[in-house]
C-alpha positions in Angstrom: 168.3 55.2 241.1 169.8 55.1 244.8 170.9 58.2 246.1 174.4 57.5 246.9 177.6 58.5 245.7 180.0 55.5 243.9 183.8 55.2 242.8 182.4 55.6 239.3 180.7 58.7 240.5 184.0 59.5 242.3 186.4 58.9 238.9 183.4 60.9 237.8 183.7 64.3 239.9 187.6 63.8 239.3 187.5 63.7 236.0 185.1 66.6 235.3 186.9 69.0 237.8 190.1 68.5 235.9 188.2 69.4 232.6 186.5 72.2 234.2 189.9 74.0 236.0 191.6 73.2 232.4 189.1 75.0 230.7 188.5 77.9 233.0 192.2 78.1 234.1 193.6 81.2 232.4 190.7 83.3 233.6 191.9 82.1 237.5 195.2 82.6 236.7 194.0 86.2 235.4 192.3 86.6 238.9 195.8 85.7 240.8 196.8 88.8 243.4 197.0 86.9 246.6 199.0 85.7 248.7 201.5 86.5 245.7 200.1 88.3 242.1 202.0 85.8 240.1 199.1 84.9 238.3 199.6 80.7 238.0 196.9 80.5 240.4 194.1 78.1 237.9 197.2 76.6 236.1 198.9 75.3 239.6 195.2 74.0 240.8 194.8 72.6 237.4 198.7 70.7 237.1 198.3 69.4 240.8 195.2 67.4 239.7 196.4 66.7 236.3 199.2 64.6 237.5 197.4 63.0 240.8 195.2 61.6 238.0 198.1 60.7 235.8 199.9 58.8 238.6 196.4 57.0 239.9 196.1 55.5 236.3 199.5 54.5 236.3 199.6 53.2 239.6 196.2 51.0 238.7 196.5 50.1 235.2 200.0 48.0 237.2 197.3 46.4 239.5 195.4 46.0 236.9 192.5 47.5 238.5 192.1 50.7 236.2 188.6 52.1 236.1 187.2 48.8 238.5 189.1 50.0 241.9 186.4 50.7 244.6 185.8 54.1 246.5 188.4 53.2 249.4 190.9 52.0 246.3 190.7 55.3 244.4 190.8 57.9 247.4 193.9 55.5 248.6 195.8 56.2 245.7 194.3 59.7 245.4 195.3 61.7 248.6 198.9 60.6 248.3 198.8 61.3 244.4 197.5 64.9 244.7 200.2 65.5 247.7 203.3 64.3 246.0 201.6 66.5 243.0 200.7 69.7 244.7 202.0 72.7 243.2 202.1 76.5 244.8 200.1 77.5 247.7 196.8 77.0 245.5 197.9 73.3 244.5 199.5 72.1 247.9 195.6 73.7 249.6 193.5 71.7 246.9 195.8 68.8 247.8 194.3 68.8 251.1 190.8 69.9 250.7 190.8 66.4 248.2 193.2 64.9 251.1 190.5 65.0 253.3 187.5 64.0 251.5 189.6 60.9 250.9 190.3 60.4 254.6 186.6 60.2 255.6 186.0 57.5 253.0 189.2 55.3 253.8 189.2 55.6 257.1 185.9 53.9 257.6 186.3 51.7 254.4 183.3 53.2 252.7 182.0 51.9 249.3 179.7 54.7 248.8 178.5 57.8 250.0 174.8 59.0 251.2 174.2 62.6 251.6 175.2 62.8 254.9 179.0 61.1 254.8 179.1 63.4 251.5 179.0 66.6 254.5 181.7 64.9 256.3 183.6 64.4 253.5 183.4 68.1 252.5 183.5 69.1 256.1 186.5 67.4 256.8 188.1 68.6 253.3 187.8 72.0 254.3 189.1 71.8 257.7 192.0 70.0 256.8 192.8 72.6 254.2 192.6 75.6 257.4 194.7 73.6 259.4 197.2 73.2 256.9 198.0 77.1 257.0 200.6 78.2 259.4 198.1 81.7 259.5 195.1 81.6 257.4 193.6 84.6 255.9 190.1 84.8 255.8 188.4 86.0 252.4 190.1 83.0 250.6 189.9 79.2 249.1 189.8 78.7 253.0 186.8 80.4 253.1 184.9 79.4 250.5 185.6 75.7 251.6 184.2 76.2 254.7 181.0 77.7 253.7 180.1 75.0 250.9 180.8 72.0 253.9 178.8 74.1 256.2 175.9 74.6 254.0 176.5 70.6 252.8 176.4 69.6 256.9 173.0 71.9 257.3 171.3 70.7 254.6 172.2 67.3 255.6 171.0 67.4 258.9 168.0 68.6 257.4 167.1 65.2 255.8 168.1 66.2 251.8 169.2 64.1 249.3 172.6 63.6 247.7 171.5 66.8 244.7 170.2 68.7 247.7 173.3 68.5 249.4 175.7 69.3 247.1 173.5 72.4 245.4 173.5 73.7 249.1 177.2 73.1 248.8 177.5 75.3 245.6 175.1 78.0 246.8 177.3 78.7 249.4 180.6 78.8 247.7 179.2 81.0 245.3 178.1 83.7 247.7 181.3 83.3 249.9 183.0 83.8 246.8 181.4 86.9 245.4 181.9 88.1 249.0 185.5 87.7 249.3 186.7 91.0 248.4 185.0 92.2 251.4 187.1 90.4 253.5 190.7 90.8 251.6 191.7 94.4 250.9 193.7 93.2 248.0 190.7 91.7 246.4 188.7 94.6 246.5 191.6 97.0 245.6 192.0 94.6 242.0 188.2 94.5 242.1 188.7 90.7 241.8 187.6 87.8 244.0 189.9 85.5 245.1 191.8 82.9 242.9 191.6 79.4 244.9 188.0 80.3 245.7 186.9 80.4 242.1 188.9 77.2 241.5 187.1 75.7 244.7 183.4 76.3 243.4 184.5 74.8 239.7 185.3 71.7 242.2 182.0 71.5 244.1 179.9 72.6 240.6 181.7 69.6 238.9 180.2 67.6 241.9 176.9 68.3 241.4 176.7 67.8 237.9 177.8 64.4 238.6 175.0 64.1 241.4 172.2 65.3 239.8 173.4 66.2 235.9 172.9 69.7 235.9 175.8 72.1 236.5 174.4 74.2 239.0 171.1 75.0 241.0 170.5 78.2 239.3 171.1 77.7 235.4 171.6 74.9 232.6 176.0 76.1 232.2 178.5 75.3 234.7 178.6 79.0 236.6 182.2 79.4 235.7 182.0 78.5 231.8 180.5 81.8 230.8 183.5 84.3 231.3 182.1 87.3 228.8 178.7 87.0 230.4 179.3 86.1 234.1 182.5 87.9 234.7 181.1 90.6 236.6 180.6 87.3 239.4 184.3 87.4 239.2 185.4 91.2 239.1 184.1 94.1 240.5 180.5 94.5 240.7 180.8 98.4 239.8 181.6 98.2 235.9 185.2 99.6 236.2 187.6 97.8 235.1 190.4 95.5 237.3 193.7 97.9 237.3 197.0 96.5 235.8 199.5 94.1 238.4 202.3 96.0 239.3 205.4 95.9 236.9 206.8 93.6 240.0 205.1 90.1 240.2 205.4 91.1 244.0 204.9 93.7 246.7 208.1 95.4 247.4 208.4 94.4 250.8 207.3 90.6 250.1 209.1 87.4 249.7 211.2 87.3 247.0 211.1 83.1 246.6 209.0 80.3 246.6 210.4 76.9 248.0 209.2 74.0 247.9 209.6 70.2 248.4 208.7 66.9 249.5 209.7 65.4 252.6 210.4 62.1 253.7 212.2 60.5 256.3 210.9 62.7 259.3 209.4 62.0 262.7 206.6 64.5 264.0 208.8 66.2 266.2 211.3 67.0 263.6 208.0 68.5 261.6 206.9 70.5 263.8 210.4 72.0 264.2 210.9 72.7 260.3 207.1 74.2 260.6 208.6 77.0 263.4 211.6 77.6 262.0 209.8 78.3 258.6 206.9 80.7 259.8 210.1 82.7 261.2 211.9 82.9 257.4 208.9 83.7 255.3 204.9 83.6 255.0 202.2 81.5 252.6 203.9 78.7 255.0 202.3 75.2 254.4 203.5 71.9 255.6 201.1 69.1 255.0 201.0 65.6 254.2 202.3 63.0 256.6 203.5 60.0 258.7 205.9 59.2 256.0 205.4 62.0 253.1 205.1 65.8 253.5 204.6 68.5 250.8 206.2 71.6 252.1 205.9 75.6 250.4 207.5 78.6 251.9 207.9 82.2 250.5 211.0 83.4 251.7 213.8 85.5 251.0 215.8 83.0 252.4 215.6 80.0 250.1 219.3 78.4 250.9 218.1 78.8 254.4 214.6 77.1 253.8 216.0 73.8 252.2 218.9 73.8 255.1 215.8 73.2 256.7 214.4 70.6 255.5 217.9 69.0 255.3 218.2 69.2 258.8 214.2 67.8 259.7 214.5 64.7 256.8 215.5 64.1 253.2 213.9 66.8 251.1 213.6 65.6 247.6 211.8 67.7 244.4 212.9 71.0 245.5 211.8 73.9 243.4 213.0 77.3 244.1 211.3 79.7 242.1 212.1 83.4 242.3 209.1 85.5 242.4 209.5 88.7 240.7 211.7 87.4 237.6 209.5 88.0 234.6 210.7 85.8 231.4 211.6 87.5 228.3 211.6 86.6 224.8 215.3 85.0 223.9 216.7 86.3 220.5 220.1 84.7 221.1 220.8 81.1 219.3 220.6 78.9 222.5 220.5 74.7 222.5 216.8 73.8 221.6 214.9 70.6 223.0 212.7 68.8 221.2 209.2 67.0 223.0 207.4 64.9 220.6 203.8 62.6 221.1 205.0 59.0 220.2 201.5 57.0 218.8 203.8 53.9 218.6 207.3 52.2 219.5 208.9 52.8 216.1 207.9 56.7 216.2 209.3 56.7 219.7 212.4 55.2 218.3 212.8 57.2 215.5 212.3 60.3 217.5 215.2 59.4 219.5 217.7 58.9 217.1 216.6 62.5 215.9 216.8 64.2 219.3 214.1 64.3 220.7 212.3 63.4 223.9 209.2 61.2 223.1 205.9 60.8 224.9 203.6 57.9 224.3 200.2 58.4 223.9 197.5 55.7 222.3 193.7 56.8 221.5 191.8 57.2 225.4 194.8 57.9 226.7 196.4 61.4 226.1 199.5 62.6 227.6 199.3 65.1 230.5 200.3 68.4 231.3 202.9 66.7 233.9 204.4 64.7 231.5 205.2 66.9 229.1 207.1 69.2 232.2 208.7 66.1 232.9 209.8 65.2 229.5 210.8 68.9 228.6 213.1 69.3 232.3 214.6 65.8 231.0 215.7 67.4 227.4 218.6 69.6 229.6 217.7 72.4 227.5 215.7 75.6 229.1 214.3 76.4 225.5 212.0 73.3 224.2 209.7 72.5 221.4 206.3 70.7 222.3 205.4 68.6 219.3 201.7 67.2 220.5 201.2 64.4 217.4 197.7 65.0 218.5 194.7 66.7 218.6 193.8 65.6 222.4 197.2 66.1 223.4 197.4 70.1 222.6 195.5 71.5 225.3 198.1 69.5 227.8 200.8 71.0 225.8 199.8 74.0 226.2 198.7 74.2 229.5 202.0 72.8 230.0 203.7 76.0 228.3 202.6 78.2 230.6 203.6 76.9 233.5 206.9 76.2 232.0 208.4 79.2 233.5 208.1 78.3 237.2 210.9 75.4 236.1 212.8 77.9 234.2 211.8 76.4 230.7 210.8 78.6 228.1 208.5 76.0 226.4 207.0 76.4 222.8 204.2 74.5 221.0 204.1 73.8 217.4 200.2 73.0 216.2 201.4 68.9 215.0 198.4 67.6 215.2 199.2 64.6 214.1 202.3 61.9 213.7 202.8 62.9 210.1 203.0 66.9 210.8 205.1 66.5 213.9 207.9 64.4 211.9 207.6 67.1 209.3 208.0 69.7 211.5 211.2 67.8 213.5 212.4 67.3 210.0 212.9 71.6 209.4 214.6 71.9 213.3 217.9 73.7 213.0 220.4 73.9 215.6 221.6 77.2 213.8 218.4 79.2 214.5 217.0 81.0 217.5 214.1 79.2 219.4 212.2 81.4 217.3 212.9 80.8 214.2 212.6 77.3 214.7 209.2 77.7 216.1 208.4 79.6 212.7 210.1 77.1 210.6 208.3 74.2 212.4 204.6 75.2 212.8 205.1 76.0 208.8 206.2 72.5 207.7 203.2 70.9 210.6 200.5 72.9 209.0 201.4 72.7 205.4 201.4 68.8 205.8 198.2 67.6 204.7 197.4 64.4 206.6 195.0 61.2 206.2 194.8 57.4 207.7 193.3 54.2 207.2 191.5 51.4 209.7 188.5 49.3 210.1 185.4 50.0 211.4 184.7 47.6 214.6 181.1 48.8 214.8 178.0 50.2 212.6 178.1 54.0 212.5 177.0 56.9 210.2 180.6 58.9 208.5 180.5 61.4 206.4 181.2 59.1 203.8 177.9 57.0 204.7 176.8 54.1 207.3 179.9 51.8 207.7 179.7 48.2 208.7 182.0 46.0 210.9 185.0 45.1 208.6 184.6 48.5 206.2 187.9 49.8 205.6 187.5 53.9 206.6 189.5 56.5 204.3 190.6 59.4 207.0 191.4 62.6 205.1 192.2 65.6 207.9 190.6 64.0 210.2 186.9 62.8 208.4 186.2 59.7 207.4 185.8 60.4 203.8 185.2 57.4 202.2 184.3 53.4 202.7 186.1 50.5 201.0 186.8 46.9 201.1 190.6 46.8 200.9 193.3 48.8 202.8 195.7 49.2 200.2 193.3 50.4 197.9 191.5 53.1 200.1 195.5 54.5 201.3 196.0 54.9 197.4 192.3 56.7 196.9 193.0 59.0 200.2 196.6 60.0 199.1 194.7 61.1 195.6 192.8 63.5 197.3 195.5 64.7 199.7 197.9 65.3 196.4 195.2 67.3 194.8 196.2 70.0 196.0 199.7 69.0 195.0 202.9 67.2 197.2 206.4 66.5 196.6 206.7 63.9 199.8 204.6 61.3 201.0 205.2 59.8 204.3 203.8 56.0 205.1 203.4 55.4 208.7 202.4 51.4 209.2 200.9 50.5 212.1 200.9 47.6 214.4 199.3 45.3 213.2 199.9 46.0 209.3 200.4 43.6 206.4 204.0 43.7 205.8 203.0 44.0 201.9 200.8 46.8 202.8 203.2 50.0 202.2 204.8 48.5 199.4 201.5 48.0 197.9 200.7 51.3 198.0 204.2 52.7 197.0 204.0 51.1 194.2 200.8 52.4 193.1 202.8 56.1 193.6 205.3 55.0 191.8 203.1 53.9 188.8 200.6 56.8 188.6 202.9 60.0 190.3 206.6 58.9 189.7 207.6 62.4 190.6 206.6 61.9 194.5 209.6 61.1 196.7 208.2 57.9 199.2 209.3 57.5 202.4 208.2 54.6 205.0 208.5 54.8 208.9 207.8 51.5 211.1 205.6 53.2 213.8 203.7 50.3 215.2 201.0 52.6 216.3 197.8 50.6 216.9 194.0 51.4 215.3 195.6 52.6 212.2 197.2 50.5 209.6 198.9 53.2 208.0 199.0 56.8 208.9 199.9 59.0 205.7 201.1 62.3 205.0 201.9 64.7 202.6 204.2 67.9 202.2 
């Protein structure tokens, strides 16, 4: 195998760093004390990426190039995907650490990497990260950048391959990391290490499991996957425990807002004015990007001032003005409620929005993201919303989603639908008269008493629980196992309804697919009708695709 670094390599590393911050995000978060101890530090790193990656699949499934774009194709639509994304001092660094591994690779039109363009790549991340930072601090992501490019360069130099390079890379961010409360006071006082440093090594580790298939030089488990048995990496090394944030998300004497927005329509000059007259209203100052797009983030306790600004330098668009200290609490007053549903088809789409709600398409491979459900949720006009996923892959993004739902002012809940049959259960029980609460109650009820099953063909040979199926085998779903094989659609929805009415049901919901026989519902209704007259039918048009007919019971 040639020891150089691809686009599939690259989509890859991309891939695998989102899962890893996504998994490991609530214990960064946790870690959160500077610049500000809001703790959104691994959910900001992890939403940033999150919806580059949902805008470069967009953006190339138009050009139809999705999953074929070269190396200088994906860091193209990359760099200016993660800026536009960028969210919090965390997200709007990573932005440019990623920023400038792309530059190195567009710049001089490189199709793949060897292990000594991977250094530059890393070194020129990690210096365009520090020189985004009106003052940077050392003892943070900054830090830990620079160490894994300088150990990359060195090892580089040294004649190593691709694996040797990028396990130098990890070595080094590791140690800088652990080291970091040695260099920040707050750190040490927490007895944490920084935030965006942890969130930088998850990036380099996910790199060299892509290079060499392990997750890092020292041990068969990504380094940061292990939280009850590693954490001491990440908290002090002295057994005591990490004491309590202050009541106050922020110092007393600190900044009292975050601003941010993107910027367009602005010479250099007039950015290097907004820069100065920024460092002299606030700190955590970051204005990056450029010629025609800049991501800028200011704490401040001047935020009227800080978009005045931006006014002033171009057209600021996106502004988000969060205010640091507010803690959210739990609403018990009846306010409007939004609904955000997973569509798996055009008719479920539909039919959510005649009820009220805002739907999100999804289709199998292709889940919706953290970003679009913030997007959907802001476009509901309510500050309380209900996240109904409609699927299993689709929760995590929900949730994530949740918690960062605060830093829009949304106080976001999700309700375990699972599927398209419990989520239109659970929109069914919604009631305008109820607190958010209440509804949230109501709603995860009616989506986990819903029992749920499908029906498709098999397109390959595979072993099921039910047996080995065959190209052509009609597949009985029941919760989510194939439970049994058959020759005739119709026939297997009426076998997998009997064992979803075992249990007993009063409703059964017929969700028809695509690509269905029109005579395919009323087949099996009929059978219902004939053998348990007592159970009210009711058939939806979804036009999902894969699945004939989705089916559920209440």
């Amino acid at each position: 195998m040639p020891d150089v670094f691809s686009a599939d390599d690259a989509r890859h590393w991309a891939l695998l760093t989102r899962a890893a911050l996504a998994a490991r995000r609530a214990e960064i978060d946790a870690l959160n004390v500077f610049p500000v101890p809001d703790g959104d530090t691994g959910t900001n790193m992890f939403l940033t990426l999150d919806g580059a990656l949902d805008d470069v699949v967009s953006a190339h499934e138009a050009r139809g190039i999705l999953g074929t774009a070269d190396l200088v194709e994906e860091c193209s639509s990359l760099r200016r995907a993660v800026l536009m994304s960028a969210r919090g001092n965390s997200g709007v660094i990573l932005s440019q650490v990623v920023g400038g591994l792309c530059d190195v690779v567009v710049e001089h039109r490189l199709t793949e990497l060897d292990a000594p363009l991977l250094a530059d790549c890393l070194e020129r991340g990690a210096a365009k990260a520090r020189a985004s930072v009106a003052h940077p601090q050392e003892g943070t992501m900054l830090t830990v950048a620079d160490a894994g490019a300088a150990a990359a360069r060195h090892r580089a130099d040294d004649g190593g391959s691709l694996g040797d390079v990028a396990e130098a890379a990890v070595q080094a961010a590791q140690d800088a990391l652990a080291r970091t409360p040695d260099q920040l006071p707050v750190l040490a006082s927490a007895g944490v290490v920084d935030a965006g440093g942890a969130g930088c090594v998850l990036l380099l580790e996910s790199l060299h499991r892509v290079v060499t298939g392990a997750w890092s030089p020292t041990e068969d488990g990504l380094h940061s996957t292990a939280p009850a048995e590693r954490r001491g990496e990440w908290q002090r090394s002295d057994g005591g425990s990490a004491p309590g944030r202050p009541a106050d998300d922020v110092t007393p004497d600190g900044p009292a807002f975050e601003v941010m927005y993107l910027l367009g329509g602005s010479t250099q000059e007039e950015v290097d004015r907004l820069r100065a007259t920024l460092d002299g209203l606030g700190d955590s100052l970051l204005v990056v990007g450029g010629p025609d797009l800049w991501n800028v983030h200011v704490h401040t306790d001047a935020p009227g001032a800080a978009v005045e600004a931006g006014i002033l330098a171009g057209s600021p668009q996106r502004i988000r003005i969060t205010h640091l200290p507010s803690q959210v609490a739990a609403r018990e007053e009846v306010v409007p409620v939004g609904v955000v549903a997973g569509a798996a088809g055009p008719g479920i789409a539909s039919l959510l929005t005649k009820a009220g709600a805002v739907p999100i398409e999804f289709a199998p491979g292709r889940r919706a993201s953290a970003s679009q459900y913030l997007e959907a949720a802001r476009s509901t006009g309510a500050t309380s919303v209900v996240l109904l996923p409609a699927d299993h892959d689709g929760m995590a993004s929900a949730e994530i989603a949740a918690e960062a739902g605060p830093d829009d002012g949304l106080d976001l809940h999700v309700v375990p639908a699972r599927t398209t049959v419990q989520a239109l259960a659970a929109l069914a029980v919604l009631d305008p008269e109820r607190t958010v609460h209440a509804n949230v109650v109501a709603m995860t009820g009616a989506a986990v008493s819903t029992r749920h099953g499908a029906v498709t063909v098999a397109t390959k040979e595979a072993l099921t629980w039910a047996g080995v199926c065959h190209p052509g085998d009609v597949l009985g779903v029941v919760d989510g196992d194939v439970a049994l094989l058959g020759d005739d659609l119709a026939t297997s929805a009426g076998d997998v309804l009997d064992r979803l009415l075992s249990a007993g049901g009063e409703l059964v919901t017929l969700v028809v697919g695509a690509d269905a026989d029109p005579a395919l519902a009323d087949r099996v209704a009929d059978r219902l009708g004939r053998e348990r007259p007592e159970v009210e039918v009711v058939v939806v048009e979804g036009g999902q695709p894969v699945y004939p007919l989705l089916l559920g019971v209440e």
